[in-house]
C-alpha atoms as a printed R data frame, in Angstrom:
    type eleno elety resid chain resno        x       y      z
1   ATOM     1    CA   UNK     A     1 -244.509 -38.916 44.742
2   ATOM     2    CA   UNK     A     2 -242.524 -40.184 48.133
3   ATOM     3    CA   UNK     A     3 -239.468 -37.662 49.369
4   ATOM     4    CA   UNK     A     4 -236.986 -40.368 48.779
5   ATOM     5    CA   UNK     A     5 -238.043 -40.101 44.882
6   ATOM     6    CA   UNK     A     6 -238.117 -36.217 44.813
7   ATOM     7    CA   UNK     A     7 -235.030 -35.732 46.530
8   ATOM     8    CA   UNK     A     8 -232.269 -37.288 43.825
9   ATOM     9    CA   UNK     A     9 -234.371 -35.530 41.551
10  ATOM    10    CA   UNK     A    10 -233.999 -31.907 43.374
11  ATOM    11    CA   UNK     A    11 -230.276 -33.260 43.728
12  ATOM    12    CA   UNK     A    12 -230.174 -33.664 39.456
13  ATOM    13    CA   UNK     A    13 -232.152 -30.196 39.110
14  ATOM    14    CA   UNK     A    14 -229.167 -28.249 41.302
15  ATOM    15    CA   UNK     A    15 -226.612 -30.234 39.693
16  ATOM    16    CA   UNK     A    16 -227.429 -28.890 36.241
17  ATOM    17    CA   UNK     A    17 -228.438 -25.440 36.800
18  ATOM    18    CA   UNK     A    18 -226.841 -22.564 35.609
19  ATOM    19    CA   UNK     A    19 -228.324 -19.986 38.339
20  ATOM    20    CA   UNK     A    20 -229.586 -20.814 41.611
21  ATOM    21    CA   UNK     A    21 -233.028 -22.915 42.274
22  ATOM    22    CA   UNK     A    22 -235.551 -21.256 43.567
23  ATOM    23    CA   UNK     A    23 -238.148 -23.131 45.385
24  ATOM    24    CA   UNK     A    24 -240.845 -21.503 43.058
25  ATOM    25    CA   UNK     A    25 -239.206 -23.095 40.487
26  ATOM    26    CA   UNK     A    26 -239.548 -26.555 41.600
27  ATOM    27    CA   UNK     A    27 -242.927 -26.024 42.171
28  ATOM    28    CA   UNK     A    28 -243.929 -25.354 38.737
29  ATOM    29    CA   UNK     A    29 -241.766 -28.598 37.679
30  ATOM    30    CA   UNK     A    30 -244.110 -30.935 40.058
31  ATOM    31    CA   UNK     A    31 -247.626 -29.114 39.827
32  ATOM    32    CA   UNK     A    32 -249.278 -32.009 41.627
33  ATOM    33    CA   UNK     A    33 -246.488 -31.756 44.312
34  ATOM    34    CA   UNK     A    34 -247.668 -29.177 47.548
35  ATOM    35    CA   UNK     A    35 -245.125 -26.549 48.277
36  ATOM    36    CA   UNK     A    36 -244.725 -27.705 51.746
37  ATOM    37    CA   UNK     A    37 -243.722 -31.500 50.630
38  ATOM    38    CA   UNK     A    38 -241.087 -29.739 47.991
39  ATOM    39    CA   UNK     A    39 -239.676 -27.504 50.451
40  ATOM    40    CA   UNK     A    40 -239.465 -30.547 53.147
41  ATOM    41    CA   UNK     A    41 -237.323 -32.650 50.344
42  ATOM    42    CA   UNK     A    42 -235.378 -30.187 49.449
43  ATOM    43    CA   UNK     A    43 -234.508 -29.646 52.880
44  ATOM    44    CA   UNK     A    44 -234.079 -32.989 53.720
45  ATOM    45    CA   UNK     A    45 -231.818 -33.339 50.556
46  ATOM    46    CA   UNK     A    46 -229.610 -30.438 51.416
47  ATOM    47    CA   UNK     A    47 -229.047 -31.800 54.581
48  ATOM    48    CA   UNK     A    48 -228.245 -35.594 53.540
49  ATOM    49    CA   UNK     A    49 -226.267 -34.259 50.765
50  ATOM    50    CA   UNK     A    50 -223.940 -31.629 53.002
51  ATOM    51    CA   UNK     A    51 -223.607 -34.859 55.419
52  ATOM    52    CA   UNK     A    52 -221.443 -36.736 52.855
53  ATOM    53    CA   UNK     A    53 -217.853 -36.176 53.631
54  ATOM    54    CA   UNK     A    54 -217.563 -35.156 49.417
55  ATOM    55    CA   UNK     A    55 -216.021 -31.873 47.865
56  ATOM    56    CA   UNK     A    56 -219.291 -30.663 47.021
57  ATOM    57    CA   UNK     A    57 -222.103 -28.817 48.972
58  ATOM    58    CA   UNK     A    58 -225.346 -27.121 48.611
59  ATOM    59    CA   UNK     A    59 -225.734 -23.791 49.653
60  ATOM    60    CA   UNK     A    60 -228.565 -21.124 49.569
61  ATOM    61    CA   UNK     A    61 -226.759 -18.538 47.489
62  ATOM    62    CA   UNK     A    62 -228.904 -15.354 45.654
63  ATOM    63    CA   UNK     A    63 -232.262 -16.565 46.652
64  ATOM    64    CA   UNK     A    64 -231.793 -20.187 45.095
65  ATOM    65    CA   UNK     A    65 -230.395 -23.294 45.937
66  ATOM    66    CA   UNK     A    66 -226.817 -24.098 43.814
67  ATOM    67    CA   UNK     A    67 -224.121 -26.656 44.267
68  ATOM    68    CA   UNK     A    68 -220.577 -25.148 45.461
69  ATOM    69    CA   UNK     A    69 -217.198 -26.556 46.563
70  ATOM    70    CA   UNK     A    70 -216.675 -26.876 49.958
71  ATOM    71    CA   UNK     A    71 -215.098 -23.844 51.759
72  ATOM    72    CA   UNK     A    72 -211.801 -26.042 53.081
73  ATOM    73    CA   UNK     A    73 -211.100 -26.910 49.537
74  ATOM    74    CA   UNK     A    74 -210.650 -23.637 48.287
75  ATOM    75    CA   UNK     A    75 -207.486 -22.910 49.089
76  ATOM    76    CA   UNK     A    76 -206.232 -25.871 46.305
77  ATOM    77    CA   UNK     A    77 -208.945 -24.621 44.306
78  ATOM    78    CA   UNK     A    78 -207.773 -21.562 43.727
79  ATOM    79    CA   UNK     A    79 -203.987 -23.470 42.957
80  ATOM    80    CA   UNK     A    80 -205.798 -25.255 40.303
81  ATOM    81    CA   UNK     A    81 -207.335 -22.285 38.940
82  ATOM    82    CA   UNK     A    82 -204.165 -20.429 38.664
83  ATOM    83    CA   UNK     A    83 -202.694 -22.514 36.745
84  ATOM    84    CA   UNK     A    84 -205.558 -22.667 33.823
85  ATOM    85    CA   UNK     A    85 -205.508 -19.446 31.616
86  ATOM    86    CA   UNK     A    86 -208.424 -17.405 32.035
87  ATOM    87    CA   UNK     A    87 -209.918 -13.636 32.418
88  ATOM    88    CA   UNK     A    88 -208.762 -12.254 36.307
89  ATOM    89    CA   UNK     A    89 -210.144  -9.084 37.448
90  ATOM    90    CA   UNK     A    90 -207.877  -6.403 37.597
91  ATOM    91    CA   UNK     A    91 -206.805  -4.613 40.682
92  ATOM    92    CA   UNK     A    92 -208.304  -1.439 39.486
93  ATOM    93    CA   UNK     A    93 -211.603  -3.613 38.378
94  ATOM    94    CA   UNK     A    94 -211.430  -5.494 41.943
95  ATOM    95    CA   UNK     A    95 -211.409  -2.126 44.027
96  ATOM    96    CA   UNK     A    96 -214.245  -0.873 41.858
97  ATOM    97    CA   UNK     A    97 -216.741  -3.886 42.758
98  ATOM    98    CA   UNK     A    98 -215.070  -3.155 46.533
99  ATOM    99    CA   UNK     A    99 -216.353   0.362 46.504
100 ATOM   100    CA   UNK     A   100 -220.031  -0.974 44.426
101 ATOM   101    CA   UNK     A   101 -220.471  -3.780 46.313
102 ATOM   102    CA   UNK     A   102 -220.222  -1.303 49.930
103 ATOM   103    CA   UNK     A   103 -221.851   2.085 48.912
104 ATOM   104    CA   UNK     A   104 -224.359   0.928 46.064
105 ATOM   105    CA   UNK     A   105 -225.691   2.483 44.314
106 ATOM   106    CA   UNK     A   106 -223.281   4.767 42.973
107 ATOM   107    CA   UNK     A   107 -222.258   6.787 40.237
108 ATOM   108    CA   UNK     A   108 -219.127   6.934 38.499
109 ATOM   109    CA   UNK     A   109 -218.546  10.536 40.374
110 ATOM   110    CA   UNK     A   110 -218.782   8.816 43.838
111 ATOM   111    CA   UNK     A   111 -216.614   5.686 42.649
112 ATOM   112    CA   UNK     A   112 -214.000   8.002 41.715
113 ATOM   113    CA   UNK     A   113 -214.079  10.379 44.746
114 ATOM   114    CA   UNK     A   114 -213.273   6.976 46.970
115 ATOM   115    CA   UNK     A   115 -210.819   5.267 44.823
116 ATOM   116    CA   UNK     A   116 -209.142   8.886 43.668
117 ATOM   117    CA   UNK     A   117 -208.719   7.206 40.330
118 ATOM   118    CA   UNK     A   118 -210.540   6.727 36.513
119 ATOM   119    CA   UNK     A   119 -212.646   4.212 37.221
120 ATOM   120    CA   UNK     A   120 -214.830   3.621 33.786
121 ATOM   121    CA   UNK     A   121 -212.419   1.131 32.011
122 ATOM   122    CA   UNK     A   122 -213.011  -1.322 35.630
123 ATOM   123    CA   UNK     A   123 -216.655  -0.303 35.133
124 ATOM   124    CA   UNK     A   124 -216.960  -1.604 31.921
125 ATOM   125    CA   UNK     A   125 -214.905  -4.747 32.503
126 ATOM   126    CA   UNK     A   126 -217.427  -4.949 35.623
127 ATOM   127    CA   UNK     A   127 -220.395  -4.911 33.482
128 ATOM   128    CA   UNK     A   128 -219.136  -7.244 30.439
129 ATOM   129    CA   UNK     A   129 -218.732  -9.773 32.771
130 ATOM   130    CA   UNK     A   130 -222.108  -8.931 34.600
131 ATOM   131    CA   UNK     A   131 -221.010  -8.637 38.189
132 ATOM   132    CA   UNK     A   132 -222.447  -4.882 38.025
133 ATOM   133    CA   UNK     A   133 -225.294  -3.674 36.601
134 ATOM   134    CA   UNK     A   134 -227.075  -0.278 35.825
135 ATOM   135    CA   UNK     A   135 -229.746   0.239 38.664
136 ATOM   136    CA   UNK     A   136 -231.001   3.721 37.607
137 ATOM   137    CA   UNK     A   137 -229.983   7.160 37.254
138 ATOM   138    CA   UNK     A   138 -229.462   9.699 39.826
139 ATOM   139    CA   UNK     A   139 -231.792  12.240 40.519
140 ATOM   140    CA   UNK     A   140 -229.605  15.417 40.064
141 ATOM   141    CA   UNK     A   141 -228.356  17.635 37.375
142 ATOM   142    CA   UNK     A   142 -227.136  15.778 34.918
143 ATOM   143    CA   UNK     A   143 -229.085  12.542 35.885
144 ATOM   144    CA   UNK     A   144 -225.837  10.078 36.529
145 ATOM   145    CA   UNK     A   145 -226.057   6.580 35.989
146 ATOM   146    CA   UNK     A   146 -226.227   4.271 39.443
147 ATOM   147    CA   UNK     A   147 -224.271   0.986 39.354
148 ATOM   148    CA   UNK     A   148 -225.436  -1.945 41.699
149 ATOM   149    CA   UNK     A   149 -223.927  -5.332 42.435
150 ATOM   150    CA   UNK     A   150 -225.875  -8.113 40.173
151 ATOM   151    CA   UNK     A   151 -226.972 -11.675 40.988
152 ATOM   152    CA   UNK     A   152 -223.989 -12.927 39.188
153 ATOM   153    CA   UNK     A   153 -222.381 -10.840 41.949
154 ATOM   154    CA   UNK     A   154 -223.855 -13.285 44.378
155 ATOM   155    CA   UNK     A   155 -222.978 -16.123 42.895
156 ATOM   156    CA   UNK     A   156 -219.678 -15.803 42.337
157 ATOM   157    CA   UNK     A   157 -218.860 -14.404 45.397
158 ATOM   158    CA   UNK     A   158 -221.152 -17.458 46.937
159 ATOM   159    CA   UNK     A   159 -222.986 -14.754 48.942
160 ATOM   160    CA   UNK     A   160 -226.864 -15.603 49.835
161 ATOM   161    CA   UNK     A   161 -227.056 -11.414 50.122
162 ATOM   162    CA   UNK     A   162 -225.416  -8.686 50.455
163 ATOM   163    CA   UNK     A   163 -225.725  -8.746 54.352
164 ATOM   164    CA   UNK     A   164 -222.691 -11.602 54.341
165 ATOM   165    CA   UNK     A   165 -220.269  -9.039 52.910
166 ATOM   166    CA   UNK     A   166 -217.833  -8.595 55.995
167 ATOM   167    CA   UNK     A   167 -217.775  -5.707 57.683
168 ATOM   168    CA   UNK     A   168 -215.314  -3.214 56.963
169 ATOM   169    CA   UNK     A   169 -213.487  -4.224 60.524
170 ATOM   170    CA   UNK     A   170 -213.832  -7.947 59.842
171 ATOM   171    CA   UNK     A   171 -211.765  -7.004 56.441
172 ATOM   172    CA   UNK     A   172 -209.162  -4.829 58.741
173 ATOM   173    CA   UNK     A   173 -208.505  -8.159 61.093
174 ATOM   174    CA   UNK     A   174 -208.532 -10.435 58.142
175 ATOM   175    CA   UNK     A   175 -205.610  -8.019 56.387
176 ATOM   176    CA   UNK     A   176 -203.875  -7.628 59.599
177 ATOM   177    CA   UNK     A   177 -203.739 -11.764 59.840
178 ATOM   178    CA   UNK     A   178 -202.515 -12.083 56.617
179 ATOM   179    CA   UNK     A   179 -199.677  -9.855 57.417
């Protein structure tokens, strides 16, 4: 198969995914294709696609390939998304995935010793709508459960890893501008 008939195809693939596209993935969808060609189209299709002046992008997010909004739209994004009725994290539940998402993994213990407040009702809010998960337990006395960030973390935070969580000073000047 030529590039120019494997890209729209890749294009179709990202379009209708639920999670992010690995590049394993699409290998095991064109067995005859080499990994090499796939990875080349996909490139190449990520690049012509991003290149359109359109509200859409792909991005690398969790590992995968997905198709986002563009960054400079968000802003009426959000507008629109206010005004639909829907499920919002609480401020309690938002500060939780804060603290998870900076010192994971942690127990409930350490999640209340930084926010100095009951925690578990966020935590379980966090977890039913899989942003958190359960990584382990603890090896102490009394074997604690560990909480982690998820992939659905990732993805709905449009984060390709953890690494492009700003820094704790990057979040002081960003609260400081917004002031």
């Amino acid at each position: 198969m030529e590039l120019s008939d494997l890209q729209p195809i890749l294009e179709a693939i990202i379009y209708v995914a639920d999670e992010p596209v690995r590049p394993e993935q699409l290998k095991e969808i064109f067995p005859g294709e080499s990994f090499d060609k796939i990875e080349t189209a996909l490139q190449n299709m990520v690049q012509d696609f991003n290149a359109r002046a359109g509200g859409m992008w792909i991005r690398e997010v969790a590992g995968g390939y997905r198709m986002t909004t563009r960054p400079e739209h968000h802003e009426y994004i959000r507008e629109y998304l206010k005004s639909k009725p829907g499920a919002r994290l609480t401020m309690a539940s938002l500060e939780t995935l804060a603290v998870i998402a900076y010192r994971q993994p942690v127990t409930l213990a350490e999640i209340l010793a930084i926010r100095g407040k009951k925690s578990s009702t966020a935590l379980h809010t966090l977890l039913e709508k899989k942003l958190i998960s359960i990584v382990g337990r603890k090896h102490v006395v009394g074997r604690p459960i560990l909480y982690g960030t998820s992939k659905e973390f990732l993805m709905h935070f449009g984060l390709k890893d953890l690494s492009e969580l700003p820094t704790l000073e990057e979040f002081a000047q960003m609260a400081g501008a917004q002031l």
